[in-house]
N, CA, C and O atoms as CSV, one atom per row, in Angstrom:
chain,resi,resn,atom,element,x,y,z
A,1,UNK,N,N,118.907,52.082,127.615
A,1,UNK,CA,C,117.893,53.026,128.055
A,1,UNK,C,C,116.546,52.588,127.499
A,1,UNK,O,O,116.534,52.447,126.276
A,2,UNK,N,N,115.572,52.380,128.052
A,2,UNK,CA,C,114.319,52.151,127.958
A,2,UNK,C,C,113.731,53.095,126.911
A,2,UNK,O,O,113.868,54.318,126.884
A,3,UNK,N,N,113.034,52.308,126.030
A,3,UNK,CA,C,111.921,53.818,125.337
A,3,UNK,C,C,111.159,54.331,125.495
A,3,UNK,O,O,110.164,53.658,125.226
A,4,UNK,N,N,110.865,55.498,125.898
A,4,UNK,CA,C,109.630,55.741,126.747
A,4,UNK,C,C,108.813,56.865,125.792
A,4,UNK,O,O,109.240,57.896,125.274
A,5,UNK,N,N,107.721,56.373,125.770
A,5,UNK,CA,C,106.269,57.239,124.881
A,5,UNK,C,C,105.758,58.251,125.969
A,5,UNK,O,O,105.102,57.601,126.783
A,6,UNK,N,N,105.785,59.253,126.226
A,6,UNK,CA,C,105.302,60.376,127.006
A,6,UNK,C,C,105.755,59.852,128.890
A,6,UNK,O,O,105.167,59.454,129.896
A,7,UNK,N,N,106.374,60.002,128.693
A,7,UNK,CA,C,107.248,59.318,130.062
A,7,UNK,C,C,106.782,57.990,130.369
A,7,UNK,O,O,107.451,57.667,131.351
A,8,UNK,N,N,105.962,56.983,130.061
A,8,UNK,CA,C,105.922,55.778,130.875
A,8,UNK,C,C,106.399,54.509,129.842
A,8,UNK,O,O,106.007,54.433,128.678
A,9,UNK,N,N,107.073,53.788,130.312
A,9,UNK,CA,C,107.568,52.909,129.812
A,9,UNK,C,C,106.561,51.842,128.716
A,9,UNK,O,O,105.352,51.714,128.905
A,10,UNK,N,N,107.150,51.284,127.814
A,10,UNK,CA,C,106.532,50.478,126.977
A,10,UNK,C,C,106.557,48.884,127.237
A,10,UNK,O,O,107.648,48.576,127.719
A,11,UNK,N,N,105.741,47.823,127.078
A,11,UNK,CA,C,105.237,46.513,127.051
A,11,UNK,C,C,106.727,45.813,127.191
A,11,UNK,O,O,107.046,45.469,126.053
A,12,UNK,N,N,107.486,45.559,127.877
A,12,UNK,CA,C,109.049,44.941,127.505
A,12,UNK,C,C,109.606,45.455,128.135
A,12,UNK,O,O,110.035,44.775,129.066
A,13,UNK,N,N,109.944,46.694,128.133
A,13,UNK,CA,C,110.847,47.346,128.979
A,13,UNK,C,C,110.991,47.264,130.088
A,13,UNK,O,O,110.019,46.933,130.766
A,14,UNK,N,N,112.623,47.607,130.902
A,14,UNK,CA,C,112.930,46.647,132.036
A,14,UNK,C,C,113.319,48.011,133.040
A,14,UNK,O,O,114.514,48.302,132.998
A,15,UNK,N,N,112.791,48.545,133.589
A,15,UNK,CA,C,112.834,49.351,134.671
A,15,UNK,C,C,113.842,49.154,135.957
A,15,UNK,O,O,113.491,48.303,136.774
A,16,UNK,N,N,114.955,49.806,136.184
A,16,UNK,CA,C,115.156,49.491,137.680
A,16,UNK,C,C,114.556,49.993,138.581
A,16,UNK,O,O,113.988,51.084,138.540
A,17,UNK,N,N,114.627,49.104,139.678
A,17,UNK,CA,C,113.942,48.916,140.510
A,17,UNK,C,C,113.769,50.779,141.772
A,17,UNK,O,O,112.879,51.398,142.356
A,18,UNK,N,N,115.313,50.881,141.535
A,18,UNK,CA,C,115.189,52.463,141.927
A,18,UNK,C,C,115.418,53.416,141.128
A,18,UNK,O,O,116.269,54.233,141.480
A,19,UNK,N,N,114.778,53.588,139.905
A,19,UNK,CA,C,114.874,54.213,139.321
A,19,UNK,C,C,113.973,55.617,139.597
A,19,UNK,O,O,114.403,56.769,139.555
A,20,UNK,N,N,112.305,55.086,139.953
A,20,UNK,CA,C,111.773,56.135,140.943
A,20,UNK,C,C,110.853,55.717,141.827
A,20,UNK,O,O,110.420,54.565,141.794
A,21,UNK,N,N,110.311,56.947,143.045
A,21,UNK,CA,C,110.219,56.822,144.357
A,21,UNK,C,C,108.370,56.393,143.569
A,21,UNK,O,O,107.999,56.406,142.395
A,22,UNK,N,N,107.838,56.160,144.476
A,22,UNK,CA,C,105.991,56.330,144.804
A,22,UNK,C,C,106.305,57.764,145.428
A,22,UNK,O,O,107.259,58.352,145.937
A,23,UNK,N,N,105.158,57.965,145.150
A,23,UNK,CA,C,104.476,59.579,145.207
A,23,UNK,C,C,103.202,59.071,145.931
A,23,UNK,O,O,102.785,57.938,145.692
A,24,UNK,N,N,102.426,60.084,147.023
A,24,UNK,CA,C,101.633,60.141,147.900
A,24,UNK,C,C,100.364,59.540,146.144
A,24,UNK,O,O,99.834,58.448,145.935
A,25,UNK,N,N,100.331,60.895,145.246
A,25,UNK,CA,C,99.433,60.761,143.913
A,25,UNK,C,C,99.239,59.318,143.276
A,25,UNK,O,O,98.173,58.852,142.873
A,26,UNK,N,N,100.528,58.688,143.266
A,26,UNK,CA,C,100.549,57.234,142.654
A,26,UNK,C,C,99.827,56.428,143.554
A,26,UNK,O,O,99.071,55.557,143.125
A,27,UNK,N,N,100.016,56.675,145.040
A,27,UNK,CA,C,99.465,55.289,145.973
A,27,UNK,C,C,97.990,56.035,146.136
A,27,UNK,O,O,97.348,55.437,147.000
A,28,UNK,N,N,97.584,56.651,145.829
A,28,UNK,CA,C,96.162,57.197,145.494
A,28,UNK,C,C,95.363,56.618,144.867
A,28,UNK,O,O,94.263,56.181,145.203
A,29,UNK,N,N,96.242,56.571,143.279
A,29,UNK,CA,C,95.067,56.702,142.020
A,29,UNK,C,C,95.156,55.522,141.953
A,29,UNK,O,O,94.476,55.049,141.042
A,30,UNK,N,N,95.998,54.453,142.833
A,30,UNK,CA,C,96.306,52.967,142.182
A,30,UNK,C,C,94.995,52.220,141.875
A,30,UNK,O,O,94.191,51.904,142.752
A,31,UNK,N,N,94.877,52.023,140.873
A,31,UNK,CA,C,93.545,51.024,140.750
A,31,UNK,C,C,93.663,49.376,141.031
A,31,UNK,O,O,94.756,48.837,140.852
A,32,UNK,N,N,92.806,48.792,141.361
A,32,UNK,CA,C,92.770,47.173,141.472
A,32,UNK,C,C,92.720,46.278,140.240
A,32,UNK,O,O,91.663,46.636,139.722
A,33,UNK,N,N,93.070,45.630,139.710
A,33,UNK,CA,C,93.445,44.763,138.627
A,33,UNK,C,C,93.178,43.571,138.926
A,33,UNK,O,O,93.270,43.307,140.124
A,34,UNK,N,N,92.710,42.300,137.858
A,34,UNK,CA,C,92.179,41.189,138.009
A,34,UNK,C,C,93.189,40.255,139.644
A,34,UNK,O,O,92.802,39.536,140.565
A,35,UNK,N,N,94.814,40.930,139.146
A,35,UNK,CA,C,95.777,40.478,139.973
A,35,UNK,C,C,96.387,41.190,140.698
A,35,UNK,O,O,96.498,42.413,140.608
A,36,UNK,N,N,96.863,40.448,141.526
A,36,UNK,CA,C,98.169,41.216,142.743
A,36,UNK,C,C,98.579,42.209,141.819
A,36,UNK,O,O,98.872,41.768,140.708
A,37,UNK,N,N,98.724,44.000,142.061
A,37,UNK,CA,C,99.660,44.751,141.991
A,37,UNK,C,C,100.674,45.810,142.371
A,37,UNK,O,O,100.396,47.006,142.451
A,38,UNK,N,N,102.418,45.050,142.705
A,38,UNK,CA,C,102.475,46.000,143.253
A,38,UNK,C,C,103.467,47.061,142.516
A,38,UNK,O,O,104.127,46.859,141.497
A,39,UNK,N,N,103.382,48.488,143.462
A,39,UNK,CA,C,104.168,49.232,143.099
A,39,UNK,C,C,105.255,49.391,144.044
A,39,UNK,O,O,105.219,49.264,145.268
A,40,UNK,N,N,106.404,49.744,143.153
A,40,UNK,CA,C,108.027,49.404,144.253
A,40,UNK,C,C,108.057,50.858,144.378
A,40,UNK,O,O,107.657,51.686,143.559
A,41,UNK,N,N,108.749,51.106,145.861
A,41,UNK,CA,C,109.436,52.412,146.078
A,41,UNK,C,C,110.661,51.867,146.120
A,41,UNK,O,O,110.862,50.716,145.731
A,42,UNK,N,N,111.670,52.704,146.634
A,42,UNK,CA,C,113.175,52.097,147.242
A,42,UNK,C,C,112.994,51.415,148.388
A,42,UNK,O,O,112.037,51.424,149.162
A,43,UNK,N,N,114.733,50.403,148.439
A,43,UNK,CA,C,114.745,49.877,149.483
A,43,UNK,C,C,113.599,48.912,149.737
A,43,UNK,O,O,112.882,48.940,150.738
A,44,UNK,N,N,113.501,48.059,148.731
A,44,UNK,CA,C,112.147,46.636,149.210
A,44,UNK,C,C,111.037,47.225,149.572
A,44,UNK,O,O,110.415,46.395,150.235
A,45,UNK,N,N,110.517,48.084,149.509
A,45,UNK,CA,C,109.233,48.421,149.965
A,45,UNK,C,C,108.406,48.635,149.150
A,45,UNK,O,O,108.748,49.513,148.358
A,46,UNK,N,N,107.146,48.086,148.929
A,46,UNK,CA,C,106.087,48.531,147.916
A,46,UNK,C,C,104.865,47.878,148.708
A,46,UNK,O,O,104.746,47.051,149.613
A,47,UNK,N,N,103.755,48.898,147.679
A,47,UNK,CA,C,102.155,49.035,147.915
A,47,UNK,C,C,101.876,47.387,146.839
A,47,UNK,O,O,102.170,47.191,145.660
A,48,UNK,N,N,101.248,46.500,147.801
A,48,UNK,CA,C,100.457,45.432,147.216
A,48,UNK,C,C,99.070,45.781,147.110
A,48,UNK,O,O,98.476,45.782,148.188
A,49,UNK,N,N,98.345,46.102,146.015
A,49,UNK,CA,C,96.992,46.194,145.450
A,49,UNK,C,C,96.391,45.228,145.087
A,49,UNK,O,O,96.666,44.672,144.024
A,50,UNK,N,N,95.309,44.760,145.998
A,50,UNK,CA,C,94.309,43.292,145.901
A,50,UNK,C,C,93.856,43.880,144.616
A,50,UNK,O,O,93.952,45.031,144.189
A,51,UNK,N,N,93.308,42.743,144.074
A,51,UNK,CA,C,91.961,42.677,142.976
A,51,UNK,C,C,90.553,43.085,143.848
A,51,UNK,O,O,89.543,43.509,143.286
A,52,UNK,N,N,90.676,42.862,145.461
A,52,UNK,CA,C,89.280,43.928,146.016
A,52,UNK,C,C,89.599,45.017,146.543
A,52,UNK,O,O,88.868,45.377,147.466
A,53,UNK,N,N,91.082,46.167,146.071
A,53,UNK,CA,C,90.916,47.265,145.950
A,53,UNK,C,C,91.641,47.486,147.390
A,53,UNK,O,O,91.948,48.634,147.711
A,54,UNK,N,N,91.884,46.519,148.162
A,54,UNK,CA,C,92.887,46.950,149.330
A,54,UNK,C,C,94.502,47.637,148.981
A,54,UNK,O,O,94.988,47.596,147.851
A,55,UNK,N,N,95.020,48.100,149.872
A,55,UNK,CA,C,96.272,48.490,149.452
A,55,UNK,C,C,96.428,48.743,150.461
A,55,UNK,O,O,95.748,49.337,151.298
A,56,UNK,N,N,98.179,47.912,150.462
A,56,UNK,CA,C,98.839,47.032,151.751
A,56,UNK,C,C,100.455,47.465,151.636
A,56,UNK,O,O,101.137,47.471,150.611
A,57,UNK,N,N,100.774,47.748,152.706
A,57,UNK,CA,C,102.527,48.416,152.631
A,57,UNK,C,C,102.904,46.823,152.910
A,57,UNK,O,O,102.277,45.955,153.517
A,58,UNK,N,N,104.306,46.787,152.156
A,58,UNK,CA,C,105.113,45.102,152.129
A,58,UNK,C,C,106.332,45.465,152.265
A,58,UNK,O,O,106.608,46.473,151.615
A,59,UNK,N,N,107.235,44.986,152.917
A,59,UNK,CA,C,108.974,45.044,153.133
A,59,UNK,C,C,109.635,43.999,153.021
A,59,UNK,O,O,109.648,43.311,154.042
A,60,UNK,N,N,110.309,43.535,151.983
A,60,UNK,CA,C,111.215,42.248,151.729
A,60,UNK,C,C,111.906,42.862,152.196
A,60,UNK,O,O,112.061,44.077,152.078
A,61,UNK,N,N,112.735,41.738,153.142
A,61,UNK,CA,C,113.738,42.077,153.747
A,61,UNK,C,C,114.685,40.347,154.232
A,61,UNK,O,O,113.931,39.378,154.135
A,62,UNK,N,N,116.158,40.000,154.697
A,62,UNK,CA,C,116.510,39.151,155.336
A,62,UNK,C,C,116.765,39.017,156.236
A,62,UNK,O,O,117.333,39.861,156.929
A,63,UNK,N,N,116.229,37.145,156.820
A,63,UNK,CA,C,116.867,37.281,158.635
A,63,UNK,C,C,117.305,36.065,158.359
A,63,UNK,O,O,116.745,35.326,157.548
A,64,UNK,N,N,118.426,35.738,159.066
A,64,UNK,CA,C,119.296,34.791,158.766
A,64,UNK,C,C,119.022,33.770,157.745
A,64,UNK,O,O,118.724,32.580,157.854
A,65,UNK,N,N,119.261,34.811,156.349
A,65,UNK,CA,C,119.554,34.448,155.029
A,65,UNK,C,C,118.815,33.488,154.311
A,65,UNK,O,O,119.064,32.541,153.566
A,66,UNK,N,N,116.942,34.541,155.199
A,66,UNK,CA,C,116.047,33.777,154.161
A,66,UNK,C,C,115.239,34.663,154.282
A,66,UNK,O,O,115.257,35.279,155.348
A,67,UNK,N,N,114.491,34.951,153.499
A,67,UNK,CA,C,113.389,36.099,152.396
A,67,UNK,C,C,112.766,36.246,153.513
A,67,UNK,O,O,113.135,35.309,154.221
A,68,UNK,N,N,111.821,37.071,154.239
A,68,UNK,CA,C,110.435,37.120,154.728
A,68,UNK,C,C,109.974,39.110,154.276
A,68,UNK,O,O,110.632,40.118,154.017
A,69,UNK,N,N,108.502,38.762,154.405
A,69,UNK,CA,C,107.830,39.538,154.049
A,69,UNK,C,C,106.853,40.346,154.973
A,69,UNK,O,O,105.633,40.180,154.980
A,70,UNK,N,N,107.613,41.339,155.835
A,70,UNK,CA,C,107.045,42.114,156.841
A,70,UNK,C,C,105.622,43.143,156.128
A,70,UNK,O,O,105.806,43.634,155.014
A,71,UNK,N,N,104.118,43.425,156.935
A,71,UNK,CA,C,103.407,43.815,156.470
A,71,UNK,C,C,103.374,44.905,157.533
A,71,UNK,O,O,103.079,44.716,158.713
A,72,UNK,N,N,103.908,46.751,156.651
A,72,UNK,CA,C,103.734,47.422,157.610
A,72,UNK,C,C,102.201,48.282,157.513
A,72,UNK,O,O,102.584,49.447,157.612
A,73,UNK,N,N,101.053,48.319,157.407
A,73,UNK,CA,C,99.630,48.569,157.730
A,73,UNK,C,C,99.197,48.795,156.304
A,73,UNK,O,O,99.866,48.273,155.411
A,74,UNK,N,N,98.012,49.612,155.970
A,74,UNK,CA,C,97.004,49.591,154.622
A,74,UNK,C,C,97.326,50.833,154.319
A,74,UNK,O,O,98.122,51.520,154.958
A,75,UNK,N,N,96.686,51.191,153.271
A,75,UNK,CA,C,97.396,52.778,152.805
A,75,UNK,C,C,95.748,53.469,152.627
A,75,UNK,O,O,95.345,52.902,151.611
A,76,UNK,N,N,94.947,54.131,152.971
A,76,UNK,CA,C,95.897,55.428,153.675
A,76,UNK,C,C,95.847,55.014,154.998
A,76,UNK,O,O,96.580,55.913,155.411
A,77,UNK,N,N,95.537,54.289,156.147
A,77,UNK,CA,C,95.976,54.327,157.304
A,77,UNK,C,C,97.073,54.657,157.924
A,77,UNK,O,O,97.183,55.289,158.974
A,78,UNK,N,N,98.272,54.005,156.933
A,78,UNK,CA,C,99.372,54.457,157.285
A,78,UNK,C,C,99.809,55.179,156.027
A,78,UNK,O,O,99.584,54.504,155.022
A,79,UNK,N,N,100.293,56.198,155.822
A,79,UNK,CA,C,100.838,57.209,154.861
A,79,UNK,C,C,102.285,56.797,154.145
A,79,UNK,O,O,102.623,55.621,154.280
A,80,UNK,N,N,103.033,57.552,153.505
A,80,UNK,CA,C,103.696,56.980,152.594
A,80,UNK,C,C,105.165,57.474,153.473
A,80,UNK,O,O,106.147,56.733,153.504
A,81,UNK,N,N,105.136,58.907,154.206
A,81,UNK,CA,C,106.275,59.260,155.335
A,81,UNK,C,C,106.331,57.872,155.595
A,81,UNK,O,O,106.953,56.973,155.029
A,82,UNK,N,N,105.349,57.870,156.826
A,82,UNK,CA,C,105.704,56.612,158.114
A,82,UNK,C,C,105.944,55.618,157.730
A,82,UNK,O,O,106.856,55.050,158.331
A,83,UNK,N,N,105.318,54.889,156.597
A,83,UNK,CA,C,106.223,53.681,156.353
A,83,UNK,C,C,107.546,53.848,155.515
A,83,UNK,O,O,108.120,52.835,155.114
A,84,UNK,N,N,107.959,54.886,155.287
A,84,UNK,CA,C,109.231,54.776,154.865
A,84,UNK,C,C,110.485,54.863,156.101
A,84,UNK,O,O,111.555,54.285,156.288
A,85,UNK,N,N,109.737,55.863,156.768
A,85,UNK,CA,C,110.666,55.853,158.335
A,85,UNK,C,C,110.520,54.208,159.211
A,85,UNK,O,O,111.497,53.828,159.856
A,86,UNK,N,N,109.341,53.393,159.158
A,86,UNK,CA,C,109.109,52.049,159.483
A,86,UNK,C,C,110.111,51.174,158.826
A,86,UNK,O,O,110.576,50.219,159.448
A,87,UNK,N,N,110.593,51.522,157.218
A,87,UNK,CA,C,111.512,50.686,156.390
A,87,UNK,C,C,112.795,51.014,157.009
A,87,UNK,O,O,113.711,50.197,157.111
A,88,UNK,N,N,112.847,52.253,157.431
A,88,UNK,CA,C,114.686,52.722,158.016
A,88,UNK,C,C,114.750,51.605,159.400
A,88,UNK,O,O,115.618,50.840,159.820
A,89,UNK,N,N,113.560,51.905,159.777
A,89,UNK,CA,C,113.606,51.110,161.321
A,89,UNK,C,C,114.089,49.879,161.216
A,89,UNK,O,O,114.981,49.337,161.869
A,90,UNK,N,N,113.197,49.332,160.031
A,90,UNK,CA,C,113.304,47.758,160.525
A,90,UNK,C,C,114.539,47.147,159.688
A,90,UNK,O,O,114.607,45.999,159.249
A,91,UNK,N,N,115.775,48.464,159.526
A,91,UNK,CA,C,116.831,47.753,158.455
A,91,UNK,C,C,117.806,47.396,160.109
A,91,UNK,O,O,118.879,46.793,160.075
């Protein structure tokens, strides 16, 4: 079990991956960082945050048993519902 200081995890600690969802609040407040950051929801899907403050829905997913990286629109254009119903689609 991870140690966690007022609920968020510490420098090391190893999170699974579904452990929890994005919240409409999280893909909000996300700030831009020198680097790529993203945040994972379930099921391969997460918000990629440029260093110029864009924020981009991403879906790892496989097609005949090699990686690709579907881009389903920018956030808020597309909301955090629809691309999760977009992730059911494109399983």
């Amino acid at each position: 079990m991870p140690s966690m200081v007022l609920g968020w995890p510490r420098a090391g600690d190893t999170i699974r991956e579904d452990s929890m969802a994005l919240t409409d609040a999280a893909c909000r407040n996300a700030k831009a960082a020198e680097k790529d950051l993203e945040l994972g929801d379930s099921g391969q899907l997460y918000l990629l945050v440029r260093p110029n403050g864009s924020k981009l829905w991403r879906l790892n997913c496989k097609f005949g048993g090699r990686q690709h990286t579907l881009s389903l629109g920018s956030y808020p254009g597309v909301a955090l519902a629809p691309t999760r119903a977009a992730r059911e689609a494109a399983k």
